[in-house]
The first five atom37 places (N, CA, C, CB, O) and aatype in JSON, in Angstrom:
{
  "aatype": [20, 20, 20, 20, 20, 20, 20, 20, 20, 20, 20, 20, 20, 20, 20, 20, 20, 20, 20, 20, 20, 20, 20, 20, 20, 20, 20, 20, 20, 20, 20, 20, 20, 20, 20, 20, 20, 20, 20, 20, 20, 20, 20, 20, 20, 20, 20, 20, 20, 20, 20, 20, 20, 20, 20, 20, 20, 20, 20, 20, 20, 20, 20, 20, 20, 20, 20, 20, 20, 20, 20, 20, 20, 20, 20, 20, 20, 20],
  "atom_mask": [
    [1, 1, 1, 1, 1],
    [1, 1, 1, 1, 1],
    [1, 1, 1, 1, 1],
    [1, 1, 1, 1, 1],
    [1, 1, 1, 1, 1],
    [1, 1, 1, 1, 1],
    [1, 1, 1, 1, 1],
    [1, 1, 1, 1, 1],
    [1, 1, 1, 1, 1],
    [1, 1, 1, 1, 1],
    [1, 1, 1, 1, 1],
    [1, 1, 1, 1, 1],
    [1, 1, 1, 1, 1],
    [1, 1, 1, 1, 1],
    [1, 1, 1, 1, 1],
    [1, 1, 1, 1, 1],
    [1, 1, 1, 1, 1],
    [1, 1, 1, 1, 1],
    [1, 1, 1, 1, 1],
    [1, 1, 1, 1, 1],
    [1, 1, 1, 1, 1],
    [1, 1, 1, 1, 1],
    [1, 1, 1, 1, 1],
    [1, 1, 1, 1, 1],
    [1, 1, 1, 1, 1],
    [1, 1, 1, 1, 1],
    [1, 1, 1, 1, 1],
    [1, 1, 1, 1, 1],
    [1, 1, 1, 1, 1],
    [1, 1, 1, 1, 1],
    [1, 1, 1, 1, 1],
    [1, 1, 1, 1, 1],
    [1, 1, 1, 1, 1],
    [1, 1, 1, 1, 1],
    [1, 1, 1, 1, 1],
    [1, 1, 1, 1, 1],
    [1, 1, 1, 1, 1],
    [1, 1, 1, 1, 1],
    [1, 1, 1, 1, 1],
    [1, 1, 1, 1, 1],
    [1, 1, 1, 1, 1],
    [1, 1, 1, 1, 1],
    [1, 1, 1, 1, 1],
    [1, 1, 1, 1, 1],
    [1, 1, 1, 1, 1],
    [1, 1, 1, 1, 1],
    [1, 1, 1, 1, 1],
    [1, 1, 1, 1, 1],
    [1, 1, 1, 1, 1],
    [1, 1, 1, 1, 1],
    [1, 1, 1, 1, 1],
    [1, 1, 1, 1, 1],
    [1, 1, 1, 1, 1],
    [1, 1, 1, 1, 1],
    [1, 1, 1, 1, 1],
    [1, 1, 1, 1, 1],
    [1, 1, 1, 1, 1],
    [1, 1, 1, 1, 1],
    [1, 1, 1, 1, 1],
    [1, 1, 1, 1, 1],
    [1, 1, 1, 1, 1],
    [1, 1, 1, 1, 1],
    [1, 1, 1, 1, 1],
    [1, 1, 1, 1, 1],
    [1, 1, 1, 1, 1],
    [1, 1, 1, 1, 1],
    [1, 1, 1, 1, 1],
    [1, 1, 1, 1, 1],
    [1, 1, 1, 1, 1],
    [1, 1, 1, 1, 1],
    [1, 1, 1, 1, 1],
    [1, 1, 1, 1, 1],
    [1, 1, 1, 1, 1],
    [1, 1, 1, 1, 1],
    [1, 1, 1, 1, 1],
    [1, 1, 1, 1, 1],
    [1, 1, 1, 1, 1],
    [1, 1, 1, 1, 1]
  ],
  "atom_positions": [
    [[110.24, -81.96, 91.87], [110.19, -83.02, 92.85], [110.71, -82.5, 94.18], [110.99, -84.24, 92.39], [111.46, -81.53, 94.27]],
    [[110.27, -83.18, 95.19], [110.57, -82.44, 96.75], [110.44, -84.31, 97.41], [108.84, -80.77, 97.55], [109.69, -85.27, 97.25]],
    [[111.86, -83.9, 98.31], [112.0, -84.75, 99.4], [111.36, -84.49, 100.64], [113.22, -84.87, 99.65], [111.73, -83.41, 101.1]],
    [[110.38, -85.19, 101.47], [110.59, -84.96, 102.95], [111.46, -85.07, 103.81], [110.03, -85.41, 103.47], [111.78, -86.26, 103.9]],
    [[112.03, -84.4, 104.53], [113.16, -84.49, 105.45], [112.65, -84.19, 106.94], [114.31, -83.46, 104.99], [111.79, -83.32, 107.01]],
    [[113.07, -84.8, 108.18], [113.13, -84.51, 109.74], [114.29, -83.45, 109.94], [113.47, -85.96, 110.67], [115.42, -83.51, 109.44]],
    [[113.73, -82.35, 110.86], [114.89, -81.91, 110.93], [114.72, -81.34, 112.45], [115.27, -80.94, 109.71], [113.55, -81.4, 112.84]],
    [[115.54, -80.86, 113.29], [115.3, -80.74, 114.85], [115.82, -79.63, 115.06], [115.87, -81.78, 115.81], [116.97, -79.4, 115.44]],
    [[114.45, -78.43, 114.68], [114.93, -76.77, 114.86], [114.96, -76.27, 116.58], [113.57, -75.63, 113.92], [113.76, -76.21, 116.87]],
    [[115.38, -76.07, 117.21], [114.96, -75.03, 118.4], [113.7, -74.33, 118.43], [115.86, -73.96, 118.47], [113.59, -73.35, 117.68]],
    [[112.31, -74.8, 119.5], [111.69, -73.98, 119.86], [111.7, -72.29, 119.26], [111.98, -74.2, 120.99], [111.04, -71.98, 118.27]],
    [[112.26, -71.63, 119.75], [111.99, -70.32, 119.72], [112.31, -69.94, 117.63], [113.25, -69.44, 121.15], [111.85, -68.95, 117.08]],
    [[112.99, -70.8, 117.06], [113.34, -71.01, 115.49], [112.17, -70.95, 114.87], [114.04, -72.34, 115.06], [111.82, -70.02, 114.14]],
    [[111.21, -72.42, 115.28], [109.88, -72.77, 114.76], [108.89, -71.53, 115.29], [109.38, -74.35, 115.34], [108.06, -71.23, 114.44]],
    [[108.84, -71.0, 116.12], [107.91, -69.93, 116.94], [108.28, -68.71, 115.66], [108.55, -69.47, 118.99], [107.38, -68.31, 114.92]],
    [[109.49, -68.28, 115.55], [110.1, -67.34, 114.25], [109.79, -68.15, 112.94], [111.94, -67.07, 114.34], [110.49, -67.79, 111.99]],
    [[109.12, -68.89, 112.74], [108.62, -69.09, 111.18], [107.11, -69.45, 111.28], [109.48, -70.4, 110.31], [106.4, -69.59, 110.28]],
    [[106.64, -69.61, 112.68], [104.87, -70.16, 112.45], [104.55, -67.95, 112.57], [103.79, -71.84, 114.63], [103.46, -67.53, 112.21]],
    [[105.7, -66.89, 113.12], [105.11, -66.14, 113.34], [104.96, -65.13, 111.75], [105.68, -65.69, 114.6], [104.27, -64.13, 111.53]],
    [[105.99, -65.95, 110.77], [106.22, -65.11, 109.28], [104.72, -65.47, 108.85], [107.68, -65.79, 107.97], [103.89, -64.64, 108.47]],
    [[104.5, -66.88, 108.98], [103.18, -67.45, 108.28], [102.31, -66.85, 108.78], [102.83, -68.83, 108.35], [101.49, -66.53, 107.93]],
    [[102.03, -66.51, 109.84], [100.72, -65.73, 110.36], [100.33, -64.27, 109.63], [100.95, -65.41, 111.98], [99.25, -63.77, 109.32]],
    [[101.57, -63.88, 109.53], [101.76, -62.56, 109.35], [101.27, -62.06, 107.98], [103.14, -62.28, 109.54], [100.8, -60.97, 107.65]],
    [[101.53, -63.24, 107.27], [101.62, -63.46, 105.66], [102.94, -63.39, 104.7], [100.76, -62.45, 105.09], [102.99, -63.54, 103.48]],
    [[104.21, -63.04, 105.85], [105.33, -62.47, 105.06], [105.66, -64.02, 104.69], [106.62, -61.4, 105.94], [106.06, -64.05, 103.52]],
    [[105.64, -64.91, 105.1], [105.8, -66.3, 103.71], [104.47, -67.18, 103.88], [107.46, -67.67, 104.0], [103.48, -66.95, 104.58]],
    [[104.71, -68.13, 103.15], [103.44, -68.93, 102.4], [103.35, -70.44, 103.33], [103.87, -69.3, 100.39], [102.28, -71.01, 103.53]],
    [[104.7, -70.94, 103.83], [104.7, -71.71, 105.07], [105.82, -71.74, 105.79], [104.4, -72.93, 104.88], [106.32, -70.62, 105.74]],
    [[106.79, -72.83, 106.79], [107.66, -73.04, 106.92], [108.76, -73.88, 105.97], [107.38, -73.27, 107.81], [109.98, -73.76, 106.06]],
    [[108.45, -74.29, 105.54], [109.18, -74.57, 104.27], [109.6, -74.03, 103.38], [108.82, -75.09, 103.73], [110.64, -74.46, 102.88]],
    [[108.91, -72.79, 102.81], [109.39, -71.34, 102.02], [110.05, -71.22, 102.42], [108.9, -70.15, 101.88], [111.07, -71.38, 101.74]],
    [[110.28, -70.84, 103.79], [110.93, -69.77, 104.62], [112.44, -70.83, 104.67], [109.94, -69.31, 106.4], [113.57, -70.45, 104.37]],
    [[112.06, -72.14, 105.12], [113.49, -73.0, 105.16], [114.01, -72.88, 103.74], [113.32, -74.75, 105.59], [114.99, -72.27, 103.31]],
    [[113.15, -73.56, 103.14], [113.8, -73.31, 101.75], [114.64, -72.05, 100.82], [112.83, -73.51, 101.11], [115.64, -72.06, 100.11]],
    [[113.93, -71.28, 101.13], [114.73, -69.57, 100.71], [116.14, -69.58, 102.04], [113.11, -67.63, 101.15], [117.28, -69.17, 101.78]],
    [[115.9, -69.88, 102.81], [117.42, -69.67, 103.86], [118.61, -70.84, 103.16], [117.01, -70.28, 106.01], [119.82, -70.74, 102.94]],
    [[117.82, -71.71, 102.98], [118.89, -72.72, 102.19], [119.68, -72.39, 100.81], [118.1, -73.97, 101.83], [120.86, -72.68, 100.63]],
    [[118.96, -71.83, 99.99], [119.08, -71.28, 98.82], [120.5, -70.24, 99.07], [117.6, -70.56, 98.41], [121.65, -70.18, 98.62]],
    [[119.59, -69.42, 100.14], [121.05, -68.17, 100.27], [121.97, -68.59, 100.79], [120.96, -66.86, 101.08], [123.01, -68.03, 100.42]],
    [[122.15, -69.7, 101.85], [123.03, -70.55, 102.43], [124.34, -70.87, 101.38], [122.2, -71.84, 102.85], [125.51, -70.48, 101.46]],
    [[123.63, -71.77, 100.3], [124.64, -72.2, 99.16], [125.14, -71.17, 98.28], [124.03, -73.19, 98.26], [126.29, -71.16, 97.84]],
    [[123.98, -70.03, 97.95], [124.77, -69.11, 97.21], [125.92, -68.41, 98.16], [123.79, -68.03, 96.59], [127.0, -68.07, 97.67]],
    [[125.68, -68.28, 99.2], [126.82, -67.76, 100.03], [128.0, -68.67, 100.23], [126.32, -67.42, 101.36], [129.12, -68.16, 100.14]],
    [[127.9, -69.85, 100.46], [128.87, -70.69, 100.27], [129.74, -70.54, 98.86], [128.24, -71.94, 100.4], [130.93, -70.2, 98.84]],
    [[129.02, -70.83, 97.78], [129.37, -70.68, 96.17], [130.22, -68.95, 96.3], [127.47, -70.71, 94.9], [131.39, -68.7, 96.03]],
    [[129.53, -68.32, 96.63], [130.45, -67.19, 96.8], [131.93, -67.47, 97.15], [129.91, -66.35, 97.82], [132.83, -67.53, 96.32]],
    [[132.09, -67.65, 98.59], [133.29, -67.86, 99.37], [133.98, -68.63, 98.37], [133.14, -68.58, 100.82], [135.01, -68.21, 97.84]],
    [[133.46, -69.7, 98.1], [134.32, -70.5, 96.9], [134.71, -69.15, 95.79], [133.14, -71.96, 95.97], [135.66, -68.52, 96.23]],
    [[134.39, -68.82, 94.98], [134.71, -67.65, 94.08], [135.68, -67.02, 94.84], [133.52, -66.67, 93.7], [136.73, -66.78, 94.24]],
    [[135.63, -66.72, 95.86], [136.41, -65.47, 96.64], [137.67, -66.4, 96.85], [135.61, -64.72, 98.31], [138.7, -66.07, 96.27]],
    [[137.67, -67.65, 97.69], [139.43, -68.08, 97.4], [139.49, -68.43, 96.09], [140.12, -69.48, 98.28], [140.58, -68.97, 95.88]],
    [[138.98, -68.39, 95.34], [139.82, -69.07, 94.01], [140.24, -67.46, 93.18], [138.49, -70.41, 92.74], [141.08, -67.56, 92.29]],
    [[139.81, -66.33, 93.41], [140.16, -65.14, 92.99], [141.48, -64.95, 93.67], [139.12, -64.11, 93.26], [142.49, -64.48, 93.14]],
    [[141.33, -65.5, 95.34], [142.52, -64.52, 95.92], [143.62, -65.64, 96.17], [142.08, -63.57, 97.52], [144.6, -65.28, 96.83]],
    [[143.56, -67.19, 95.63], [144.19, -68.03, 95.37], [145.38, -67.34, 93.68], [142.98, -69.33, 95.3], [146.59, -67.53, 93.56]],
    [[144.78, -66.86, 93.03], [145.64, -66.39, 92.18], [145.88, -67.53, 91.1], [146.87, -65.93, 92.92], [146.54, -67.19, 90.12]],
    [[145.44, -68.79, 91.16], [145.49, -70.12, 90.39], [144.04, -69.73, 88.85], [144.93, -71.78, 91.89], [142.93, -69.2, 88.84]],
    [[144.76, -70.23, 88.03], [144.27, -69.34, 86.73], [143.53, -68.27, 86.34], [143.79, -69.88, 86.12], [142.67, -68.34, 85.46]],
    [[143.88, -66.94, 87.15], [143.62, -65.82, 87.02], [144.07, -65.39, 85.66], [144.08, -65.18, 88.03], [145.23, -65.3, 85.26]],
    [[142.69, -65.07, 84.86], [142.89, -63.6, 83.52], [142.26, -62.87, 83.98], [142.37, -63.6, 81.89], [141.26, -62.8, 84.7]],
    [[143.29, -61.96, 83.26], [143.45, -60.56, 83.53], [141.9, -59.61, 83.46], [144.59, -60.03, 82.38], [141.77, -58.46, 83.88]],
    [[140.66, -60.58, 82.71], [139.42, -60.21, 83.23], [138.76, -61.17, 83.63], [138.69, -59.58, 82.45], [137.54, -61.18, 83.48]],
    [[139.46, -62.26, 84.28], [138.59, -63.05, 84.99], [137.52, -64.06, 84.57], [138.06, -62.28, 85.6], [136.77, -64.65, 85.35]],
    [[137.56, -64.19, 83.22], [137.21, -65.07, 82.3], [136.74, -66.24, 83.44], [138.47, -65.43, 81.16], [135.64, -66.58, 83.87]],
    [[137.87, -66.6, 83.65], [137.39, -68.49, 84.52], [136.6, -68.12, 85.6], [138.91, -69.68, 85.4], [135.93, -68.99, 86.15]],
    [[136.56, -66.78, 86.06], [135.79, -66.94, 87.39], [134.32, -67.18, 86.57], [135.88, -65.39, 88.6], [133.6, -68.18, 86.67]],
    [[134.09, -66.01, 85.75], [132.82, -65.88, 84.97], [132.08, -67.61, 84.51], [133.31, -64.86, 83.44], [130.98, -68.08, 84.78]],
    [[133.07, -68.1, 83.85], [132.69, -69.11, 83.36], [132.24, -70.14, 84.29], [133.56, -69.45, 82.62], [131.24, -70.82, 84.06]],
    [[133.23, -70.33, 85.73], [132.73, -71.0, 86.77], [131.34, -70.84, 87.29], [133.5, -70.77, 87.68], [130.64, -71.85, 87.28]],
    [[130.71, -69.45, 87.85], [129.96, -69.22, 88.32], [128.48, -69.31, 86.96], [130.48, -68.05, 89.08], [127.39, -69.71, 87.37]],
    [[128.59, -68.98, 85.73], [127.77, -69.33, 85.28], [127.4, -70.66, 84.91], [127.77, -68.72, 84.66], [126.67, -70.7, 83.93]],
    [[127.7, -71.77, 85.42], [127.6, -73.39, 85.42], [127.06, -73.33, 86.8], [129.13, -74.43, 85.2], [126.68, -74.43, 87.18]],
    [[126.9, -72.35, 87.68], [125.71, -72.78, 88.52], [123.89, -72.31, 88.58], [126.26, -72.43, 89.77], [123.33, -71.23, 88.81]],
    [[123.43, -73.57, 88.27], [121.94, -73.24, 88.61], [121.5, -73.46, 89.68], [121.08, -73.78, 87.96], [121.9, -74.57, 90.04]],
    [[120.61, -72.82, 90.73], [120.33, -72.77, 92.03], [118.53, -72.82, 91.19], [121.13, -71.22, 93.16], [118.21, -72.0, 90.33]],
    [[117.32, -74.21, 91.79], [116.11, -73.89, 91.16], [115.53, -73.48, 92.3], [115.38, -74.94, 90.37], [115.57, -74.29, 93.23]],
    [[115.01, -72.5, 92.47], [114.43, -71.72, 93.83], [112.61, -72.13, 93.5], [114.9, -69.5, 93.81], [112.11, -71.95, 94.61]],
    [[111.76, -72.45, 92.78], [110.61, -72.72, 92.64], [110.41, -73.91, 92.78], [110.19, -72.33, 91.72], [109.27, -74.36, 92.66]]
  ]
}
């Protein structure tokens, strides 16, 4: 399922994604938003991992909880 959303990019933004589509390097502007969003949150989800490692709050000694945290996230990219 997919929502429509408005969203109010900058000129020269939209000009950098009608020029991927031309090119063929993505399939529309929405790929292209969509894959930036994707890495957006995994990068976010990261940073989260990274203070809770250097927070030191239930650290084992191999990191068990980080593991377990990060595999409870699904990101559906299709």
């Amino acid at each position: 399922m997919s929502i429509q959303i408005s969203v109010r990019i900058p000129d020269h933004l939209v000009n950098s994604l009608d020029e991927l589509v031309v090119s063929g390097a993505a399939r529309s502007r929405a790929s292209v938003i969509e894959r930036a969003l994707v890495r957006e949150m995994r990068y976010q989800r990261r940073l989260q991992e990274v203070e809770i490692v250097n927070s030191g709050v239930g650290v084992d000694e191999d990191l068990n909880s980080l593991a377990r945290l990060s595999s409870n996230v699904a990101l559906d990219v299709d």
